[in-house]
One Martini backbone bead per residue (centre of mass of N, CA, C, O) as a GRO file, in nm:
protein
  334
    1UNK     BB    1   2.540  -4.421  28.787
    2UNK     BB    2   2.778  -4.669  28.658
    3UNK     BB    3   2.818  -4.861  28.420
    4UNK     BB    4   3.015  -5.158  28.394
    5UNK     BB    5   3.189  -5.284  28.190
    6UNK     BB    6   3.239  -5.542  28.002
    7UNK     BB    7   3.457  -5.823  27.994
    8UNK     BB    8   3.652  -6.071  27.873
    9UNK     BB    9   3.741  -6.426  28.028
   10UNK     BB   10   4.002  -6.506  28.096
   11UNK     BB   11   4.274  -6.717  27.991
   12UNK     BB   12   4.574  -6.846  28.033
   13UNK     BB   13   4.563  -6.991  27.710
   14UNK     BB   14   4.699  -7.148  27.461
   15UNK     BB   15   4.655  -7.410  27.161
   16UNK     BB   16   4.772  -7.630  26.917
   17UNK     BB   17   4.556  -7.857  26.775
   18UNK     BB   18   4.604  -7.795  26.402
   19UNK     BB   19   4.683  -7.886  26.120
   20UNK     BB   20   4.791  -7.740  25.783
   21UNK     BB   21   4.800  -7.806  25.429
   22UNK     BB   22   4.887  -7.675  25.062
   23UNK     BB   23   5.073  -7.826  24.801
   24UNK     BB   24   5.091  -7.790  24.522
   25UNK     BB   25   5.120  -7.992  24.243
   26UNK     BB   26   5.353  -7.818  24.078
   27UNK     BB   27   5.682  -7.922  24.001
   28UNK     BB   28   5.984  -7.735  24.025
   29UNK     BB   29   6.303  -7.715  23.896
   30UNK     BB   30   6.649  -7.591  23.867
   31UNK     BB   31   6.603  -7.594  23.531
   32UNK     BB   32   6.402  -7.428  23.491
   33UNK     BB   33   6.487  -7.149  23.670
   34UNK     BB   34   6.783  -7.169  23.527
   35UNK     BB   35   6.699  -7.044  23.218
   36UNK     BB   36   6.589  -6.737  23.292
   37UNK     BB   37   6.911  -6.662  23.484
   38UNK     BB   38   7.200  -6.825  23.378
   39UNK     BB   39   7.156  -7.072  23.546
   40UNK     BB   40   7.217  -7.362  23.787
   41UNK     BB   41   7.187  -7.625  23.990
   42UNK     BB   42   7.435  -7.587  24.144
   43UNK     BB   43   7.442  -7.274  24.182
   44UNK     BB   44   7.146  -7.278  24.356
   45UNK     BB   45   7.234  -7.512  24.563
   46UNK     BB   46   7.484  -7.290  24.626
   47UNK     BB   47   7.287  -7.028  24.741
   48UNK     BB   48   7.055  -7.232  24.896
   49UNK     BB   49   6.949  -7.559  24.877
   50UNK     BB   50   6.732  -7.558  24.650
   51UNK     BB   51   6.575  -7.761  24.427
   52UNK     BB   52   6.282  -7.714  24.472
   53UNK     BB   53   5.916  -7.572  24.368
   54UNK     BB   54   5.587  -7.466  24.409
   55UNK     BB   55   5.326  -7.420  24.170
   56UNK     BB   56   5.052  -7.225  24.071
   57UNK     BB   57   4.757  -7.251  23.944
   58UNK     BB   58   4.437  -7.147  23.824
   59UNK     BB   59   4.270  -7.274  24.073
   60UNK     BB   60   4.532  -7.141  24.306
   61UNK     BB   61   4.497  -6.983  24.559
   62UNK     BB   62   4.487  -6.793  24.827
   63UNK     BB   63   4.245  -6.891  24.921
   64UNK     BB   64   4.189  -7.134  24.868
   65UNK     BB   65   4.454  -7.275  24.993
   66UNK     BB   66   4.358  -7.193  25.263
   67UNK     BB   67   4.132  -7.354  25.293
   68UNK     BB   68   4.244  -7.635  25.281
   69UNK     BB   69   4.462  -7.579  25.515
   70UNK     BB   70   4.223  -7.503  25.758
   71UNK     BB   71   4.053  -7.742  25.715
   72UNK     BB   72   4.258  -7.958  25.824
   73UNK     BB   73   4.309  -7.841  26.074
   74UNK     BB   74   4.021  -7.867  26.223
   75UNK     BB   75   4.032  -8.171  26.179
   76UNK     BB   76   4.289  -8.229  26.356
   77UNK     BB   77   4.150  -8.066  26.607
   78UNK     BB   78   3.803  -8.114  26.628
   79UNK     BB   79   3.683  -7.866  26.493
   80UNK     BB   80   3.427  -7.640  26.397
   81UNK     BB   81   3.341  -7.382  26.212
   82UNK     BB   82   3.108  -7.269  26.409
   83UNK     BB   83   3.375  -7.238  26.642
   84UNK     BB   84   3.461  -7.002  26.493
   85UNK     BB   85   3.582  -6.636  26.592
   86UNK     BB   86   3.881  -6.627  26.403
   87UNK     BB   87   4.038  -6.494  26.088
   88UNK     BB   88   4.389  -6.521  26.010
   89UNK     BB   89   4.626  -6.373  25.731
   90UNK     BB   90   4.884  -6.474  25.559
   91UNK     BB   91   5.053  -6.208  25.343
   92UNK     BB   92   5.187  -6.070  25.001
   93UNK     BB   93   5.035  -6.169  24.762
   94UNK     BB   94   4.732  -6.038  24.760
   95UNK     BB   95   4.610  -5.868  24.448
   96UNK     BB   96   4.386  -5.722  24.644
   97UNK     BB   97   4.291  -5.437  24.809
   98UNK     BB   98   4.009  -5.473  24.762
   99UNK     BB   99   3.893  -5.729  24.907
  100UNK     BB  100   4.001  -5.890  25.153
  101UNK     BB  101   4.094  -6.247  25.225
  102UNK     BB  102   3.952  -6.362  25.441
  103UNK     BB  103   3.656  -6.360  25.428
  104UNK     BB  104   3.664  -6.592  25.217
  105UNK     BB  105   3.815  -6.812  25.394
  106UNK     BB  106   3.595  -6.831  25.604
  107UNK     BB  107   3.394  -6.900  25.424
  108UNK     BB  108   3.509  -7.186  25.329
  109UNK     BB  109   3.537  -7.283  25.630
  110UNK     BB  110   3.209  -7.202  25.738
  111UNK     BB  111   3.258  -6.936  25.906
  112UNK     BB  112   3.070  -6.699  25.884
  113UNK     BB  113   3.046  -6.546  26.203
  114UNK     BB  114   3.370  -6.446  26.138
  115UNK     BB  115   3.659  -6.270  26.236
  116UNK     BB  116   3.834  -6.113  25.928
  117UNK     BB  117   4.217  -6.058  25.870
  118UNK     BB  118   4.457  -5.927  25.737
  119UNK     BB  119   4.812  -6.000  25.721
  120UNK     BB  120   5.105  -5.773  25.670
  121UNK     BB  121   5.456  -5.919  25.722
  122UNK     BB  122   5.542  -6.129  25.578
  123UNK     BB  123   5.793  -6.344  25.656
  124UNK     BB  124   5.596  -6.273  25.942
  125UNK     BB  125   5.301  -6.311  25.939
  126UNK     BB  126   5.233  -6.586  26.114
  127UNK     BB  127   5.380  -6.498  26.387
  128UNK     BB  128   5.201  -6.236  26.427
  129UNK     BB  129   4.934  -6.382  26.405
  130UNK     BB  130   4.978  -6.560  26.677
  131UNK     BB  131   5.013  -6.354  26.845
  132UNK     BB  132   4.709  -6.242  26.820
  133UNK     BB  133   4.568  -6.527  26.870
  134UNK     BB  134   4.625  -6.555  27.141
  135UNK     BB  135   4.547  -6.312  27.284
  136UNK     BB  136   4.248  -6.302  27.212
  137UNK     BB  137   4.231  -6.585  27.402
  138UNK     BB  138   4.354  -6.470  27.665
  139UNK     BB  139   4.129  -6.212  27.719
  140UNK     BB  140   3.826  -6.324  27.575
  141UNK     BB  141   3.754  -6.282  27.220
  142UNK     BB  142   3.804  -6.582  27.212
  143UNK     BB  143   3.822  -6.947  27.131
  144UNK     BB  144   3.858  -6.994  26.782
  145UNK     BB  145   4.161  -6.937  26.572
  146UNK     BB  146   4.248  -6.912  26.249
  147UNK     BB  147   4.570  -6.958  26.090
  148UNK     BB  148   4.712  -6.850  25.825
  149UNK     BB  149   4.963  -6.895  25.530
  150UNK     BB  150   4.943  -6.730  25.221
  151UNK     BB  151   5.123  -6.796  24.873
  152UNK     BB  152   5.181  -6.637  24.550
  153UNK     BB  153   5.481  -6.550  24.453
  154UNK     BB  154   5.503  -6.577  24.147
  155UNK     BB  155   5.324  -6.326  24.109
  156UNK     BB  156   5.619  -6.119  24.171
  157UNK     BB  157   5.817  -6.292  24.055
  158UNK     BB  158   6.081  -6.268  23.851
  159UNK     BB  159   6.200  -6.513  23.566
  160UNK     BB  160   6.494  -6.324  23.521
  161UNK     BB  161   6.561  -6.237  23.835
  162UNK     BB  162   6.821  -6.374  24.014
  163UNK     BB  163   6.750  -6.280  24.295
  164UNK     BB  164   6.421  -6.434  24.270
  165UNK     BB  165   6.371  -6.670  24.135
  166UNK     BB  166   6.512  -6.950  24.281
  167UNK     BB  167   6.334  -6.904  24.588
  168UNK     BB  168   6.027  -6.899  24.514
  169UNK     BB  169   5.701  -7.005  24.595
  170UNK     BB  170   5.416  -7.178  24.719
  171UNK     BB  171   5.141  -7.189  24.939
  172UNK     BB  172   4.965  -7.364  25.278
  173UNK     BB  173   4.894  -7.247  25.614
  174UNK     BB  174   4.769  -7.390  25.934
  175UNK     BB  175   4.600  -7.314  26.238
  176UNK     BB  176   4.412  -7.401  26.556
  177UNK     BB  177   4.310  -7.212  26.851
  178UNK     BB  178   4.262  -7.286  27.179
  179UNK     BB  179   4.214  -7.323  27.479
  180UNK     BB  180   4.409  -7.320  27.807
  181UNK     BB  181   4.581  -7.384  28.104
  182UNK     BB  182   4.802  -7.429  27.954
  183UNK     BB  183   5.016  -7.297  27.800
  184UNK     BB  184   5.139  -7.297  27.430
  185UNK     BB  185   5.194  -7.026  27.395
  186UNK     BB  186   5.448  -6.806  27.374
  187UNK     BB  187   5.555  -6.530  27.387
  188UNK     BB  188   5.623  -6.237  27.158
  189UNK     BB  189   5.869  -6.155  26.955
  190UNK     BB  190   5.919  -5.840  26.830
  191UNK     BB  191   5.989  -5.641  26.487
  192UNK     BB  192   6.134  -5.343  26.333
  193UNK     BB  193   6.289  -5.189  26.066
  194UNK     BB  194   6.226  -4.961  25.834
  195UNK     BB  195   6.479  -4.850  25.703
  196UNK     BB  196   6.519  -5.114  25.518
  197UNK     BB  197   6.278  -5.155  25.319
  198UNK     BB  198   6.459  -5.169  25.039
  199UNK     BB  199   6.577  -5.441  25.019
  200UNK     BB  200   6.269  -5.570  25.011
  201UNK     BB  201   6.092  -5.430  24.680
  202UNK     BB  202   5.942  -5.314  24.465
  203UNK     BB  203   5.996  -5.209  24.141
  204UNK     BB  204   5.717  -5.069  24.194
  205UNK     BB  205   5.406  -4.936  24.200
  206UNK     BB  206   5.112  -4.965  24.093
  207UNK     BB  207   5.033  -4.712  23.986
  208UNK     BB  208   5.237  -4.699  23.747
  209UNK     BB  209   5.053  -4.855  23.529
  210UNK     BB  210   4.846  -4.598  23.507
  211UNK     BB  211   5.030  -4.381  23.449
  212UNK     BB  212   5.223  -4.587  23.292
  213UNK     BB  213   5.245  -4.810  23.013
  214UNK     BB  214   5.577  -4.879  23.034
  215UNK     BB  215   5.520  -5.027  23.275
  216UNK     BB  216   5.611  -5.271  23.465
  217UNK     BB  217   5.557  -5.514  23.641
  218UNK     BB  218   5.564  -5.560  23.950
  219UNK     BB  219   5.857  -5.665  24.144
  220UNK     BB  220   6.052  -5.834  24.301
  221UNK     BB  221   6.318  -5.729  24.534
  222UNK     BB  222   6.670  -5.812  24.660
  223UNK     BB  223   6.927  -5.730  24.871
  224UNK     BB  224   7.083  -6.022  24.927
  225UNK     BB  225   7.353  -5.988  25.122
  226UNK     BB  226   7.188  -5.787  25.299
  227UNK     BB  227   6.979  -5.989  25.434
  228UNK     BB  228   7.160  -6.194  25.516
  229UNK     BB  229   7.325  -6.006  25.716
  230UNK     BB  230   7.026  -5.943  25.898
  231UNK     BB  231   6.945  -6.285  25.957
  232UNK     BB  232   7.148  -6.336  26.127
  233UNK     BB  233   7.173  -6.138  26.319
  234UNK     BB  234   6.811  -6.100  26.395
  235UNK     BB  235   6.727  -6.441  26.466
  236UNK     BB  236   6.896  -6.481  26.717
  237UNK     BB  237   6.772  -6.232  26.913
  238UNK     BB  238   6.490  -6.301  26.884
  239UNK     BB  239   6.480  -6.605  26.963
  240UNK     BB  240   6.611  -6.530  27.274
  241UNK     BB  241   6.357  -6.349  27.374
  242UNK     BB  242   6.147  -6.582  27.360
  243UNK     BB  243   6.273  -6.789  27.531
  244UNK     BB  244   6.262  -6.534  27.770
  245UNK     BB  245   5.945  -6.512  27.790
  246UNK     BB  246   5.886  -6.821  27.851
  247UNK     BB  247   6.171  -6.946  28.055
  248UNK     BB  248   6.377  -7.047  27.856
  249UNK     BB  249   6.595  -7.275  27.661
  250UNK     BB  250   6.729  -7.447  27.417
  251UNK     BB  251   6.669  -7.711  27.561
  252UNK     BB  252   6.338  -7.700  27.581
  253UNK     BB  253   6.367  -7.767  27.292
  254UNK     BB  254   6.299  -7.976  26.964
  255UNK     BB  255   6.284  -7.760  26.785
  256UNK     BB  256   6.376  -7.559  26.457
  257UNK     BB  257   6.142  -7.278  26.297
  258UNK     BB  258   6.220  -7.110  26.035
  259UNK     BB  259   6.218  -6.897  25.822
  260UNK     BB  260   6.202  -7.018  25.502
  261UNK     BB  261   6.439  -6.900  25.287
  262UNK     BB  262   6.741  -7.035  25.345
  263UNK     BB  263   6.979  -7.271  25.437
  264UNK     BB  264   7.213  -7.057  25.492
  265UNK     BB  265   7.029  -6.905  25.721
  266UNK     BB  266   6.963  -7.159  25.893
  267UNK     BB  267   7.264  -7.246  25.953
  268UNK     BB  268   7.367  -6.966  26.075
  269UNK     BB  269   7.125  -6.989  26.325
  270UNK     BB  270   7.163  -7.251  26.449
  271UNK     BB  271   7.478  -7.189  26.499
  272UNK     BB  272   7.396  -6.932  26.701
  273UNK     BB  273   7.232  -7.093  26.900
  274UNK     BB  274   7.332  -7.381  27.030
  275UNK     BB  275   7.215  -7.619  26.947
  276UNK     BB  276   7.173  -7.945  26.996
  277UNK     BB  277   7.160  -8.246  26.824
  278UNK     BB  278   6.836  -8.301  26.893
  279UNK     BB  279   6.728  -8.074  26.734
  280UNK     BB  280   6.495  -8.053  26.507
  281UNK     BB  281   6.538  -7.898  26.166
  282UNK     BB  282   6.404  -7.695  25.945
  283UNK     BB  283   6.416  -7.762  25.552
  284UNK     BB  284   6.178  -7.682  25.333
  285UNK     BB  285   6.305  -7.532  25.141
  286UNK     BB  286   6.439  -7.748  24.934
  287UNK     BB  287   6.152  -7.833  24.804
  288UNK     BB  288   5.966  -7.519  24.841
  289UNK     BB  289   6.114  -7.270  24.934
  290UNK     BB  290   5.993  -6.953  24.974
  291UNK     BB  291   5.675  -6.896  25.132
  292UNK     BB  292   5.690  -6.635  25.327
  293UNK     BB  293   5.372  -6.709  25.510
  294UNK     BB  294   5.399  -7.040  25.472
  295UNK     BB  295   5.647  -7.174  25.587
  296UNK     BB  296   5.642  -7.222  25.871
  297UNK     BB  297   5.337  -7.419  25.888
  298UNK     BB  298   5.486  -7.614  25.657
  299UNK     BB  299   5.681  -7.698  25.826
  300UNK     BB  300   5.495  -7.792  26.072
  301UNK     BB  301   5.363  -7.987  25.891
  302UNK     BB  302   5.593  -8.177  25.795
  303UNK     BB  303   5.731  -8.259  26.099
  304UNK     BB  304   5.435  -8.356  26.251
  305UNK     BB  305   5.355  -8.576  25.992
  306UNK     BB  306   5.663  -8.768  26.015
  307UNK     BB  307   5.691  -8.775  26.319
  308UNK     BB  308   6.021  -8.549  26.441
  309UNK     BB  309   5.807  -8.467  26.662
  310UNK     BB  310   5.627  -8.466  26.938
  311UNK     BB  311   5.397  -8.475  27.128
  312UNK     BB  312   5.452  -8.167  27.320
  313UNK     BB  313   5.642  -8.035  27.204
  314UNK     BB  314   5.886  -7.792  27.130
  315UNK     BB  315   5.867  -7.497  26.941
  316UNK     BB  316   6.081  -7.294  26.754
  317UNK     BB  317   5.966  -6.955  26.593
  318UNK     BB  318   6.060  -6.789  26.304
  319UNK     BB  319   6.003  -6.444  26.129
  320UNK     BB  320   6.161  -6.295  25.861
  321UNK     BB  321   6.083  -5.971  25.634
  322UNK     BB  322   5.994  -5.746  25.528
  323UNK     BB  323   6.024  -5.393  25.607
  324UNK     BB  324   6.171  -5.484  25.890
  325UNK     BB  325   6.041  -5.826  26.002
  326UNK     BB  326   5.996  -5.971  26.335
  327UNK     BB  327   5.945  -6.311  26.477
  328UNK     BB  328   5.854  -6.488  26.781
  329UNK     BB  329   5.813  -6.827  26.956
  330UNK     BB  330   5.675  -7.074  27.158
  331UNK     BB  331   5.552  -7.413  27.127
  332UNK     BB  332   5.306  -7.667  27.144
  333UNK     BB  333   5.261  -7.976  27.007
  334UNK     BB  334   4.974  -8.160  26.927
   0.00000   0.00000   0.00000
């Protein structure tokens, strides 16, 4: 006779307890950035929206800002470090290949016997996180889970490149998930495009490096319009994708918190969503510029923080970028 496995006690879904964010301190100008690549703040705020952007100092590492963020999570959601069964990890700046950063950040938060992972998606790599975070919960493979999103973008990105200099910042968002009866998250819809790889990718390998010594550091490269016209095509069709698994509507959603990218693809997939008037945008890349894998949390925890939408309220998350990954869901806000 055959001894039949046990598996994990499956519960309806989850739900965000608690957010938390973490901010650097040094607030960065468009006078300063356009400085070194020959260009002014008008340029900058009509090519972009943002204004300002902060950068991370030498104390401030993606481990540290996620460790921060993810406190901050945990306190405001009531859950214990050691009440914590899995950290997950959004990044694209941490600049360590071995080993990875999540150990440390589990480490950081107390959290000592949980399993904790990179989870590698670029600028989706938030919603990537928290769609295997649900899942894990509604499994019953964990009970609850810290999804970070942590990024020192300043550390890829030349600032003397027209391209990617005055778009991007540093910082870090996170959320805390623990089981719900009724769903706070709703399915996942994502998806990838590897064709497109070259639009947004580092201008050489890191081996290079190592192979010749006049090889500069490598950074960040993109290729703007070719992005700009791929994420206003492809964020309101996943964002519609999320909306119809969850079996919801526009009309059903508060808020509308896609990846901080650029304001001109914010107002330009707002505007193919045809979204109510009462729906609030969020924007925080004006202040904060596009933080990669840490926009989405960031963003949902200063409109949450703000106060600019209710307990309860539904919000649709999109996150698109490098790879070419996006990913959307809607949530449920604590």
């Amino acid at each position: 006779m055959i001894t039949r496995m046990k598996t994990g006690r499956p519960v309806p879904g989850s739900r965000i307890l608690g957010i938390g964010a973490y901010r650097p301190t040094r607030l960065v100008g468009n006078e300063t950035v356009a400085a070194g690549i020959d260009s002014s703040d008008e340029w900058i705020r009509k090519r972009s929206g943002i204004t300002t952007r902060r950068f991370a100092g030498d104390g401030e590492t993606v481990i540290n800002m996620a460790v921060d963020a993810g406190l901050k999570a945990l306190a405001g959601g009531g859950v214990a470090p050691e009440a914590v069964d899995v950290v997950l990890l959004a990044t694209m700046s941490h600049l360590e290949q071995s080993p990875p950063a999540a150990p440390r950040v589990a480490h950081g938060l107390g959290a000592a016997t949980a399993g904790a992972m990179d989870i590698g998606a670029a600028c989706a790599g938030f919603c990537y996180a928290l769609g295997v975070a649900d899942s894990l919960i509604r499994s019953g493979a964990a009970a609850h889970v810290v999804v970070v999103g942590s990024e020192r973008m300043s550390d890829l990105v030349s600032p003397a490149d027209r391209g990617t200099a005055f778009l991007f910042g540093d910082g870090a968002g996170a959320v805390v998930l623990g089981p719900a009866d009724e769903p706070g998250i709703g399915p996942v819809a994502w998806g990838a495009e590897g064709g497109g790889h070259g639009l947004i990718a580092h201008s050489a390998p890191w081996t290079g490096l190592r192979r010749d010594p006049a090889v500069e550091w490598p950074t960040l490269r993109m290729a703007g319009p070719e992005v700009f016209r791929w994420a206003v095509h492809t964020a309101p069709l996943v964002a519609r994708r999320a909306l119809e698994r969850a079996g919801l509507t526009p009309a059903d959603i508060a808020a509308f918190v896609p990846h901080q990218a650029n304001a001109r693809i914010i107002d330009a997939v707002a505007r193919e969503l045809r979204l109510a008037e009462n729906v609030v945008v969020a924007r925080e890349v004006v202040s904060m510029g596009n933080t990669s894998a840490a926009s989405v949390p960031l963003a949902l925890e200063d409109l949450t923080g703000r106060g600019e939408v209710p307990s309860g309220g539904r919000a649709l998350l999109v996150g698109f970028g490098a790879g070419l990954v996006h990913a959307a869901q809607v949530v449920t806000l604590p």
